[in-house]
BABA-167929 format. One record per residue (C-alpha): z, x, y; residue in one letter. Coordinates in pm, whole numbers, plus 50000, padded with zeros to 5 digits. Example, Ala and Ser with C-alpha at 12.3 -4.5 7.8 and 13.67 -1.06 7.14 Angstrom:
// BABA-167929
    zz    xx    yy res
 50780 51230 49550   a
 50714 51367 49894   s
END
This chain:
// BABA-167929
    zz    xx    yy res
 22306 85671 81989   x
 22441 85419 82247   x
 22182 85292 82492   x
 22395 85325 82779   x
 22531 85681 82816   x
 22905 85729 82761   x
 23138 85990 82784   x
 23260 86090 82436   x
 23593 86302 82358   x
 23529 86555 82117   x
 23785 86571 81792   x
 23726 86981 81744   x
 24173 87078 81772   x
 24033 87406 81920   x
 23962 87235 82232   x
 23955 86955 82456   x
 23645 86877 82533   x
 23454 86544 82735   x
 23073 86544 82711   x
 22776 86293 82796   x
 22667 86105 82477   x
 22319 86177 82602   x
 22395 86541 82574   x
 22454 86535 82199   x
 22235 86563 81912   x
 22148 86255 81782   x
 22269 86404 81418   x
 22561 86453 81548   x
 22644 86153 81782   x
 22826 85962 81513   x
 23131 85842 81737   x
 23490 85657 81618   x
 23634 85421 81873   x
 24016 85347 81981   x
 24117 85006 82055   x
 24530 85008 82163   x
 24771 84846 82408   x
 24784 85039 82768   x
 25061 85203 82823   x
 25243 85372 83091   x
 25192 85652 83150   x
 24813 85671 82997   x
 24581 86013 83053   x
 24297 85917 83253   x
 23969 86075 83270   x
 24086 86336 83565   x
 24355 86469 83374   x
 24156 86559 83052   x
 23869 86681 83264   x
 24152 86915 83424   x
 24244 87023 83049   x
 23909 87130 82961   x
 23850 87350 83253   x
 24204 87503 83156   x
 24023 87538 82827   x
 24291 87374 82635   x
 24348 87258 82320   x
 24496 86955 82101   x
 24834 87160 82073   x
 24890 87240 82438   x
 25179 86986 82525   x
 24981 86805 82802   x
 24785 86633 82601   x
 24952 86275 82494   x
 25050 86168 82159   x
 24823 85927 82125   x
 24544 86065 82198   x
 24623 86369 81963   x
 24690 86167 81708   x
 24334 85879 81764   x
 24168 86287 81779   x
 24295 86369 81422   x
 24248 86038 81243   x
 23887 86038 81390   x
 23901 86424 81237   x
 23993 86336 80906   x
 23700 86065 80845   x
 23451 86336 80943   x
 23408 86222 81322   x
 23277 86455 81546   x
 23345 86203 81859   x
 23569 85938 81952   x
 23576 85722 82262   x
 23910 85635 82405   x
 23903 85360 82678   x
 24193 85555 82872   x
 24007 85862 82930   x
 23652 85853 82848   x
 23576 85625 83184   x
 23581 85749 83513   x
 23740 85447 83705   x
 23697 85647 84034   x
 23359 85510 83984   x
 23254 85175 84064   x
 22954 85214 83936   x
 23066 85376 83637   x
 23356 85106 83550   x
 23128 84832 83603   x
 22873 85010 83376   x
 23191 85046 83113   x
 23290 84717 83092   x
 22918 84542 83061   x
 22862 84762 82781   x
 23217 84728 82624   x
 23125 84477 82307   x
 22784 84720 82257   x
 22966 85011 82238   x
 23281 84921 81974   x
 22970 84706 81773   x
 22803 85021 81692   x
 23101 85255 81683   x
 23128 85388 81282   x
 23481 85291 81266   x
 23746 85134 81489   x
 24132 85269 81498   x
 24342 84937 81617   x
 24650 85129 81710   x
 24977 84927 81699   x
 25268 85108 81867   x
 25484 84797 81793   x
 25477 84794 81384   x
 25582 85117 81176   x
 25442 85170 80823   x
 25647 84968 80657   x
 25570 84661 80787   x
 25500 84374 80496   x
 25216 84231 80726   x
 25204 83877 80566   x
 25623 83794 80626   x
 25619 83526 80868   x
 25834 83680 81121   x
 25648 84013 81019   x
 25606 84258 81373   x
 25245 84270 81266   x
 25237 83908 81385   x
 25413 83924 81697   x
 25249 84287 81818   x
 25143 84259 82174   x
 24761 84401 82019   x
 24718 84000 81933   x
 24803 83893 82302   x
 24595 84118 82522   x
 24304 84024 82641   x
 24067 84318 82625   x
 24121 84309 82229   x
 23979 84028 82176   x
 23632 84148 82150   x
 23804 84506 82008   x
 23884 84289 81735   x
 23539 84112 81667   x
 23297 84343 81773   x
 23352 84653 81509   x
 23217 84651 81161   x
 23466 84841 81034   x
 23807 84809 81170   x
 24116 84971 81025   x
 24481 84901 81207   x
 24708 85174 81222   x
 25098 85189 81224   x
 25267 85377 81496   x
 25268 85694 81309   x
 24881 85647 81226   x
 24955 85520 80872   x
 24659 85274 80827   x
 24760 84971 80783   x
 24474 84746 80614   x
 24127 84696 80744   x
 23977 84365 80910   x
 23799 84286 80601   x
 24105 84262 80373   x
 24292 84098 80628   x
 24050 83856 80756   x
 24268 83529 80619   x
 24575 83722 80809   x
 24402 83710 81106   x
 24264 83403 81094   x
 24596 83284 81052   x
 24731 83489 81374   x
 24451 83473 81645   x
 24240 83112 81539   x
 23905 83342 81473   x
 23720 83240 81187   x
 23776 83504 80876   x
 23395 83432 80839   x
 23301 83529 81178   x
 23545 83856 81115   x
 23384 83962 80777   x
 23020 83892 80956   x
 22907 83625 80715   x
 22871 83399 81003   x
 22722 83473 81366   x
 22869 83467 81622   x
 22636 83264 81834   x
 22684 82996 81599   x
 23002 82934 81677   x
 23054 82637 81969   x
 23140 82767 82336   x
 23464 82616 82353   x
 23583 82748 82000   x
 23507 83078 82120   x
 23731 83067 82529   x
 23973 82892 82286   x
 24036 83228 82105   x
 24116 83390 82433   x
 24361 83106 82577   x
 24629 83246 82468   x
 24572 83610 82570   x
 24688 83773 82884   x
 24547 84034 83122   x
 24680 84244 83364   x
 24408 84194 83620   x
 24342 83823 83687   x
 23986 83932 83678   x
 23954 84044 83334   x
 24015 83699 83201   x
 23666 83649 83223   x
 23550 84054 83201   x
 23691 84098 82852   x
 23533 83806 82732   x
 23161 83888 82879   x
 23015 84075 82486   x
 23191 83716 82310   x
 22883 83540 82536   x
 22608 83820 82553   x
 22676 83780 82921   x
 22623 84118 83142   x
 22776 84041 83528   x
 22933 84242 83798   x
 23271 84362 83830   x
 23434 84258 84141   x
 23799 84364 84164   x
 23969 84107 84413   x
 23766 83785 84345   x
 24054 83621 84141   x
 23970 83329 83952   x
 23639 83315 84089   x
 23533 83580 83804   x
 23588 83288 83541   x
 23386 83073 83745   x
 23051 83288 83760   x
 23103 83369 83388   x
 23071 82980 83337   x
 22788 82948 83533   x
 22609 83289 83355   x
 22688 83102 83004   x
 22533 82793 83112   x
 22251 82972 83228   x
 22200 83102 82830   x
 22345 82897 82618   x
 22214 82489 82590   x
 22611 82424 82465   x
 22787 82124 82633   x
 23138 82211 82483   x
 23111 82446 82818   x
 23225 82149 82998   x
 23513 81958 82707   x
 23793 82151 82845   x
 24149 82001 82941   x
 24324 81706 82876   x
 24176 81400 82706   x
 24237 81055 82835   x
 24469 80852 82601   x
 24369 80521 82723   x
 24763 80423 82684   x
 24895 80367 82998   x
 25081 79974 83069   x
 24753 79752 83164   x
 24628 79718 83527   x
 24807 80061 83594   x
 24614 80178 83922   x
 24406 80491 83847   x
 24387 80746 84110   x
 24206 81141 84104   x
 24373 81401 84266   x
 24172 81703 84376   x
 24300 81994 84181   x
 24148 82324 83997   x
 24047 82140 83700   x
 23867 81863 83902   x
 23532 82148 83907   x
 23262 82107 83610   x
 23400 82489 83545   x
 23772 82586 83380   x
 23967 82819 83639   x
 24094 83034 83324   x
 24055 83006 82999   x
 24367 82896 82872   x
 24206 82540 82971   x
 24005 82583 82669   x
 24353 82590 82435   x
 24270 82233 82275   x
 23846 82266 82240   x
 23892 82482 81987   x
 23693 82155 81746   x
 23459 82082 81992   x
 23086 82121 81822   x
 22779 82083 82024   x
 22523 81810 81906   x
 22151 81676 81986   x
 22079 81425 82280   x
 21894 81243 81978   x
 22238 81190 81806   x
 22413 81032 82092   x
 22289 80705 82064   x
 22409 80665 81684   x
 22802 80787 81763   x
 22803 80518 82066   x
 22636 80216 81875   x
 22792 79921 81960   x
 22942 80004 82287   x
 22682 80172 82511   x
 22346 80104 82511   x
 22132 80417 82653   x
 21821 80359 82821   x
 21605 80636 82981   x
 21600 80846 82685   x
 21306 81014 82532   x
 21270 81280 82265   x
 21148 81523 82501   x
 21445 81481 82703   x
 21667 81758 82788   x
 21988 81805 82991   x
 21960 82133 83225   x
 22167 82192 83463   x
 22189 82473 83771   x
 22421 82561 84091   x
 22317 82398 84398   x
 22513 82371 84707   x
 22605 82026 84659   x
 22775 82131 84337   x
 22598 82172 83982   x
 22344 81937 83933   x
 22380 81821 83575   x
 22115 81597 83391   x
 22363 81363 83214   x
 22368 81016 83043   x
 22561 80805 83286   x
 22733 80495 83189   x
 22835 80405 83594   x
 23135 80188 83700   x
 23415 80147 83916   x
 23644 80331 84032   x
 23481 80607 83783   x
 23205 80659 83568   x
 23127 80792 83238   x
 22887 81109 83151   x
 22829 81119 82790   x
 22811 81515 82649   x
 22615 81618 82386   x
 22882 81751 82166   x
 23158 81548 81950   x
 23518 81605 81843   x
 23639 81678 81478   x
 23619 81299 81422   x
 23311 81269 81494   x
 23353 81095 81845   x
 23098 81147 82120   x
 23261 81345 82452   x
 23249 81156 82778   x
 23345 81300 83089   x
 23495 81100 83343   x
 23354 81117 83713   x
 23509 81036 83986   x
 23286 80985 84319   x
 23348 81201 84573   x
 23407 81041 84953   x
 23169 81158 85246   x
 22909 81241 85026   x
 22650 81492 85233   x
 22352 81377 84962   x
 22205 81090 84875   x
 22233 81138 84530   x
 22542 81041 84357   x
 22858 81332 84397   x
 23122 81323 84201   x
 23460 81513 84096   x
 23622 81538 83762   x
 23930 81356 83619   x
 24174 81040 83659   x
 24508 80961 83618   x
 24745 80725 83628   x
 24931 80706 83974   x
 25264 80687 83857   x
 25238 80964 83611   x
 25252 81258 83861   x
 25337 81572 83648   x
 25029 81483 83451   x
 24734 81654 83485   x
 24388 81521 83494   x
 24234 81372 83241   x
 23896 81498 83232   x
 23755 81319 82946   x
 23749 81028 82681   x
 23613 81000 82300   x
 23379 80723 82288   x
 23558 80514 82002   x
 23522 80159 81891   x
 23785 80000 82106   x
 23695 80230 82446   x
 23493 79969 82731   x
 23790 79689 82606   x
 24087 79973 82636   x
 23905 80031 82995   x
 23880 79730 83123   x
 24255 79672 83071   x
 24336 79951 83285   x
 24082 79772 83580   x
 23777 79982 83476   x
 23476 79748 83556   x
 23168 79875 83370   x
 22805 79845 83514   x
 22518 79589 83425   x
 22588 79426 83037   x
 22299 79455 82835   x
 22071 79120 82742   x
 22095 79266 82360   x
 22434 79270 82337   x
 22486 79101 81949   x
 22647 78742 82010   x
 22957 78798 81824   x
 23064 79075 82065   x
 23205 78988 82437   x
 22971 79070 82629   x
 23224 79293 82840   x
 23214 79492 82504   x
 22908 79677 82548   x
 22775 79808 82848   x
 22435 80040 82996   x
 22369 80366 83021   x
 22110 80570 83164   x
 21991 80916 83196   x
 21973 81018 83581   x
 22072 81346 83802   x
 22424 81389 83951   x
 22610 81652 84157   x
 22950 81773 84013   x
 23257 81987 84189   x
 23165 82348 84175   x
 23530 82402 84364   x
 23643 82744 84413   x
 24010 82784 84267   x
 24106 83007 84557   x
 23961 82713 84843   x
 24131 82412 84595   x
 24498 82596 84590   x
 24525 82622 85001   x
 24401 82284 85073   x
 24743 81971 85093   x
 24868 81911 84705   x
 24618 82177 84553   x
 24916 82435 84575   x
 25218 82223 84462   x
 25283 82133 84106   x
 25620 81937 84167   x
 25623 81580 84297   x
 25888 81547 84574   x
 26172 81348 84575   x
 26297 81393 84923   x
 26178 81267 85251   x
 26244 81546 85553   x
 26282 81357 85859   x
 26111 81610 86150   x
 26346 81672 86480   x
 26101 81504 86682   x
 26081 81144 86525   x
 26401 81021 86743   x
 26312 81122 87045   x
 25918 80965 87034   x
 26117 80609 86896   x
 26346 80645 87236   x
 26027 80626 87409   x
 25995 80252 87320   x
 26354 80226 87341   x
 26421 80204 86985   x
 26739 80357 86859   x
 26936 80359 86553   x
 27141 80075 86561   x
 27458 80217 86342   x
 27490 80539 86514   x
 27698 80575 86210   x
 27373 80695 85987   x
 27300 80943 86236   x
 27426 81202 86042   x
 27181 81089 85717   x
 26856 81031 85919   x
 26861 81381 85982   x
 26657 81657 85783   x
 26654 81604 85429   x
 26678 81254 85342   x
 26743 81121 84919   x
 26641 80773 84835   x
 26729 80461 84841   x
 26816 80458 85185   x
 26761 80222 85499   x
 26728 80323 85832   x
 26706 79993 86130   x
 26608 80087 86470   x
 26651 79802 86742   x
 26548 79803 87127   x
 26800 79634 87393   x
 27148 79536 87389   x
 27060 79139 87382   x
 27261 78979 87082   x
 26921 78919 86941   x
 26707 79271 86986   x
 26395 79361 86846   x
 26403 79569 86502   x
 26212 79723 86269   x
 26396 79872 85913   x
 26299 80124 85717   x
 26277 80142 85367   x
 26269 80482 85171   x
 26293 80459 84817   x
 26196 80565 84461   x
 26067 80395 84118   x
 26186 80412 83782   x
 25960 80705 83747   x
 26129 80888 84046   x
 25847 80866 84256   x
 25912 80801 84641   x
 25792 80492 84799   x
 25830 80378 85208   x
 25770 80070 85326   x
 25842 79862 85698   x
 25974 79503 85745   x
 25930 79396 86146   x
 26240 79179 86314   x
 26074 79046 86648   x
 26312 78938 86909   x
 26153 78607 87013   x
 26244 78342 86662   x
 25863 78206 86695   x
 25743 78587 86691   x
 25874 78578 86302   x
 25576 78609 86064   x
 25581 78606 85679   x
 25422 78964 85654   x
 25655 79127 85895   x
 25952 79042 85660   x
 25731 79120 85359   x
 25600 79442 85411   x
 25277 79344 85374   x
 24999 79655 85431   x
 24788 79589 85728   x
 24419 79707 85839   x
 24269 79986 85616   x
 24580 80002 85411   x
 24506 79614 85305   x
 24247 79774 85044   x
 24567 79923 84791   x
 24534 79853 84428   x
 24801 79697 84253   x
 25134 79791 84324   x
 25369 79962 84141   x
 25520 79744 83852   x
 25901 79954 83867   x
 26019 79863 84175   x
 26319 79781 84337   x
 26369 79379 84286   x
 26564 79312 84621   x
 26205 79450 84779   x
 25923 79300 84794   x
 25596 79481 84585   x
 25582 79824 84723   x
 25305 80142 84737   x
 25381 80487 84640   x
 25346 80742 84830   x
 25116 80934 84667   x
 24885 80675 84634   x
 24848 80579 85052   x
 24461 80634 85184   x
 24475 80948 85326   x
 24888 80939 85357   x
 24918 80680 85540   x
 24978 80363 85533   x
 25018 80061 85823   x
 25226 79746 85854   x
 25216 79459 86049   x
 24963 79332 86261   x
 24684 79378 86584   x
 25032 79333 86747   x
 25308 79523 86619   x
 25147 79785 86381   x
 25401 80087 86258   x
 25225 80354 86102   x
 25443 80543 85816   x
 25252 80904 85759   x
 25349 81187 85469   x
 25227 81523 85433   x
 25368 81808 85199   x
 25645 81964 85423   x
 25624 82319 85393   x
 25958 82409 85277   x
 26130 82553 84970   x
 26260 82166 84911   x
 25978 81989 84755   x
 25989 81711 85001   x
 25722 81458 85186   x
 25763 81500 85599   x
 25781 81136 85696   x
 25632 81021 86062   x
 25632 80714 86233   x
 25390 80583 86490   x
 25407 80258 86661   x
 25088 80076 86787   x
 24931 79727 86885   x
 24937 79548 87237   x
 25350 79448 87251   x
 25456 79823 87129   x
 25182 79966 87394   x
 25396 79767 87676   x
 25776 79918 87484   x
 25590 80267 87638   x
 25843 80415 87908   x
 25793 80789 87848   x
 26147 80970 87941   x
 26336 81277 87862   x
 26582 81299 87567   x
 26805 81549 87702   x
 26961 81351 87944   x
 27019 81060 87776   x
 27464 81072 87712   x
 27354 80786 87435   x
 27119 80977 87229   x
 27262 81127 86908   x
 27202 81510 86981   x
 27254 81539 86592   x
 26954 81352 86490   x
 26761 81630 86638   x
 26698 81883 86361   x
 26624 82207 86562   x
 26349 82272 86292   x
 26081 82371 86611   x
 26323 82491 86856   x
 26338 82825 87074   x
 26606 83034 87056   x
 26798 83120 87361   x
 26744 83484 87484   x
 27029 83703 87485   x
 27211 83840 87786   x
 27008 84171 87921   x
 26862 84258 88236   x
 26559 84146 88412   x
 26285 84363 88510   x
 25957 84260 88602   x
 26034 83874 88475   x
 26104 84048 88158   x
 26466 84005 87965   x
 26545 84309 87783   x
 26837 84264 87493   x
 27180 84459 87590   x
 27377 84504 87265   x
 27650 84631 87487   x
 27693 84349 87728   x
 27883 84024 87622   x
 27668 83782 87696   x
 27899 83583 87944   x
 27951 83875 88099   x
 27960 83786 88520   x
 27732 83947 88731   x
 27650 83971 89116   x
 27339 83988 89279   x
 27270 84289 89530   x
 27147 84317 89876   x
 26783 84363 89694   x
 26800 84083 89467   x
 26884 84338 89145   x
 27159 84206 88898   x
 27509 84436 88846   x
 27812 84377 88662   x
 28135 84269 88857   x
 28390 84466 88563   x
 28242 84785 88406   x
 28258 84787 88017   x
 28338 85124 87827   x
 28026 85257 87662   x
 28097 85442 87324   x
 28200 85762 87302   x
 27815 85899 87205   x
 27672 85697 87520   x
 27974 85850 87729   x
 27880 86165 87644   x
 27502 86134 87713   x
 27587 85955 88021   x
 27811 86279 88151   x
 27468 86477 88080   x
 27222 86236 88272   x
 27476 86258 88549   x
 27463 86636 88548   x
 27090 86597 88587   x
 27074 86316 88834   x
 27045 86493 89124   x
 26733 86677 89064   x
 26556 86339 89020   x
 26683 86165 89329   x
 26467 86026 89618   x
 26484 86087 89957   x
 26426 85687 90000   x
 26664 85556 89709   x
 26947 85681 89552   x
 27052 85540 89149   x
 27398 85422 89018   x
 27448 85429 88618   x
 27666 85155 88513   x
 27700 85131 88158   x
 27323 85146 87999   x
 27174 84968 88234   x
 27048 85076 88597   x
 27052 84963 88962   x
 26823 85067 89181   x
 26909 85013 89570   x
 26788 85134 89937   x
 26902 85455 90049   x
 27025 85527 90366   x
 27103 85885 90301   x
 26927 86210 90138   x
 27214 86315 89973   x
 27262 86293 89660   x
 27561 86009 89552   x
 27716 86114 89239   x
 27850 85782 89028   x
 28226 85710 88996   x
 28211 85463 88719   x
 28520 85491 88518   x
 28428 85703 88164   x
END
């Protein structure tokens, strides 16, 4: 009998019939299990619960045809019970789903027999063809059968008319074949907890769920993991699952998810880490885990043998252990560090199928809140965009050269470093304490790039970038372009703004381009008026202050330009030219729009541009281009209505040039009266029958139209209105 009670659908055809498992005889509790696609419509709890009180049975057409037909196959194998995910759960109950789903994998384990019901093959399916619909049925890509599939001892698929198919046993090779899982693991000649942690999420990579949180609830019995259920976390589910495995299981394949680092970009290619989902120590779903299927976990002992000859590990005992736990700073993680710049190297205790050791690569994290070291996850290379992170590299023979190349500069070189080696060829390592990215995938995708997944390759030029350049009385000089420097702008283009009319006026051009790899670049040469103003880094476009610290430049550039940054690359988007006295700031930032483009600003600075400041307004100006200004923040104008109380109500039945005339009490009327429809005419004839039982003794009202004037009196008699109808 189950340890956890469960409701349990009896198989007598007489009746229809739910009951407590802890109500039965123990004798008698011998229970089948269903394991099936959802579909729509499915009977749910309620609605057989409402059939037994009707005292029903099997025959009466309410009940569904699959559930008659799981009720007689359990029937003909002698089953007295059968459990049916659909209807033996009472999802009203939060209590009682969450209580379901932790003790899913329990209860199909010691279920006699499993029914896999596939409503997508008929019986005479060869199952082995290669295009066979056994293959492709959508009972391989859900995610809840997953564990239906490994859990059961015995498990026999049926066709859609409930001719059985084969059982898991004789089909293990089949299946291995189809889903990845091991036929051994399958026929239980191997455990299950002796399989790696990656190999395992790997089977369910490929699987989909309906809810985003069952990714990581249908996976829960694969782990011996019990947590609870909450419907509306997201992503967040996967997360707490990770942290619940590491909890149990000593298995560092946990963390050898995503993309490994190649190690082949051109040499001296800048490295950069963007923040993104997979820059956390955890996966934000498990289709991360599609490539780790090889991963195998090893001893800390072992480490030091697979990295001979290029690390040397210091701080390493036999009593040594790597635990790890959730802090707020992150997950503090007990690693063997090999530290350099701009990343470092944590060296897992688990290997690939060649026998490489796994190193993940840490990037430090900026304003650390700790004094101990804080790091995120992943690099890659800046002009590789669409890429995502690479998370981690195999320790080979040729890795600390094939880094160094790339302008990775290891930590302190070991004294025993053998003489025939360079001694940039081997490098330290050490076992200390660092903090990784815990990041919460639903925080990561709302904060600047987390959300996008294309690189632009348009600028957008805001409406209010002319008009702050007038205010230093800089203007385009071809008015010409005016017509280009406005919203969306496609590279290469140049823009030159100048200030004066003097043959010789100062300037500063604009440069917007892109790469060979189609990623945008921007960059500023400075044209001071005076000839001995001329300095070599204005014309260059030489980064100035903060900026001054960019790695190399791109290599694909433009040759008529001098080197150049990408966009993507600038501190904090931005990036400065110039110098203490002309300094023009060029700023980016995701432009929210369905255009994938970068909204470019400009912002002049330093002592000569501070004295260009003569704040004025742009709508007076008769030179100003009005079409530079891209009404993206503008008001619309009000339409024509009538005021009351400051207040401008709409009038869909005045033209809004209509003329009007002010009255002796400051109220607005029309000059010409306009013919109302003929369903306003006709309410208007009964408000005028009415009117004078609702007129004052100190005012008197005139309908014009729809709209009302209200005026003093001089009379108590009622005025009746002469407006034309």
């Amino acid at each position: 009998m189950p340890l956890v009670s469960m409701w349990l659908l009896s198989t007598d055809p007489s009746h229809v019939e739910l009951r407590l498992s802890s109500t039965i005889d123990e004798k008698e509790s011998r229970y089948a299990i269903l394991s099936h696609v959802w579909q729509v419509p499915e009977q749910s709890f309620r609605e057989i619960r409402r059939l037994q009180y009707d005292g029903a049975s099997y025959n009466d057409s309410r009940v569904s045809e699959k559930i008659r037909g799981a009720v007689y196959a359990a029937r003909q194998l002698g089953f007295l019970w059968i459990w049916i995910d659909t209807c033996c759960i009472d999802k009203t109950s939060s209590a009682e789903l969450e209580e379901a789903i932790n003790s899913m994998f329990r209860w199909y384990a010691e279920a006699e027999v499993c029914f896999a019901y596939l409503f997508d093959v008929t019986s005479g399916c060869r199952l082995e063809a290669p295009r066979s619909r056994f293959r492709r049925s959508r009972w391989f890509e859900r995610g809840w059968t997953l564990q239906e599939l490994i859990a059961p001892q015995f498990l026999l698929f049926m066709a859609v008319d409930w001719t059985p198919l084969g059982t898991k046993a004789a089909l293990a090779s089949l299946l291995e074949d189809i889903t990845g899982i091991d036929a051994a693991i399958l026929t239980f000649h191997r455990s299950l907890h002796q399989v790696s942690v990656a190999r395992r999420m790997s089977w369910a990579s490929s699987r989909k769920t309906s809810r985003v949180e069952d990714e990581a609830y249908s996976v829960m019995g694969l782990f011996d993991v019990s947590m609870s259920t909450i419907y509306g976390e997201g992503r967040d589910a996967f997360r707490r699952l990770q942290e619940e495995i590491m909890k149990r299981i000593p298995d560092h394949t946990l963390f050898a998810w995503g993309e490994c680092f190649p190690l082949t970009p051109a040499p001296n290619t800048p490295l950069v880490h963007r923040r993104a989902p997979t820059s956390s120590l955890f996966a934000p779903s498990p289709s991360e885990f599609r490539g780790s299927a090889l991963m195998v976990p090893i001893s800390l002992s072992t480490i030091p043998e697979l990295v001979s000859g290029q690390i040397e590990i210091s701080g390493l005992s036999t009593q040594s252990v790597c635990e790890h736990r959730v802090t707020s700073y992150g997950v503090r993680c007990d690693f063997i560090v090999v530290e350099g710049s701009p990343f470092s190297l944590a060296l897992l205790p688990c290997k690939s199928r060649d026998g490489k050791c796994v190193a993940l690569v840490l990037w430090p994290r900026s304003h650390s809140t700790s004094d101990h070291p804080q790091y995120r996850v992943g690099v890659v290379p800046h002009d590789a965009p669409m890429v995502p992170g690479y998370r981690f590299v195999l320790i080979g023979p040729s890795l600390i050269s094939s880094l160094s190349r790339l302008g990775w500069k290891p930590g302190p070189i070991t004294a025993n470093a053998p003489s025939s080696m360079p001694v940039s060829a081997m490098v330290c390592a050490k076992a200390m304490a660092v903090y990784v990215a815990n990041l919460r995938v639903s925080t990561v995708l709302k904060l600047h790039g987390g959300r996008y997944d294309e690189e632009p390759r348009t600028f957008f030029i805001p409406s209010w970038l002319v008009p702050y350049l007038y205010n230093f009385e800089f203007r385009l000089e071809n008015p010409q372009k005016a017509d280009s420097f406005s919203r969306f702008v496609s590279p290469p283009a140049t823009f030159t703004f100048c200030r004066g009319h003097s043959r010789n006026p100062e300037r500063f051009v604009i440069h917007l381009g892109c790469c060979q790899k189609s990623l945008l670049f921007a960059q500023i040469t400075i044209q001071p008026a005076a000839t001995q103003d001329q300095k070599r880094h204005y014309s260059q476009g030489t980064p100035f202050g903060p900026s001054a610290s960019l790695t190399t430049p791109c290599s694909r550039h433009d040759r008529a330009l001098h080197a150049h940054w990408h966009v993507n690359t600038w501190p904090n988007g931005s990036i400065c030219f110039g110098d203490a006295q002309r300094t023009i700031k060029l700023a980016v930032t995701r432009w929210p729009g369905p255009l994938p483009s970068y909204c470019l600003e400009v912002r002049l600075e330093g002592s000569i541009y501070a004295d260009f400041w003569h704040p004025r307004p742009t709508v007076n100006n008769p030179d100003e281009p009005r079409n530079l200004l891209a009404n993206s923040m503008s008001t619309p104008i009000p339409s024509a209505g009538v005021i009351v109380s400051d207040r401008r109500i709409p009038d869909p039945f005045t033209t809004p040039n209509r003329p009007t005339r002010k009255t002796a009490v400051g109220t607005l009327e029309p000059i010409e009266e306009v013919h109302s429809p003929p369903a306003f005419r006709s309410l208007q004839a009964r408000n005028q029958a009415l009117r004078p039982q609702f007129v004052s003794l100190q005012s008197r009202t005139r309908i014009v139209g729809m709209r009302c004037v209200t005026t003093k009196s001089t009379s108590a008699k009622p005025v009746m209105s002469t407006s034309p109808q």
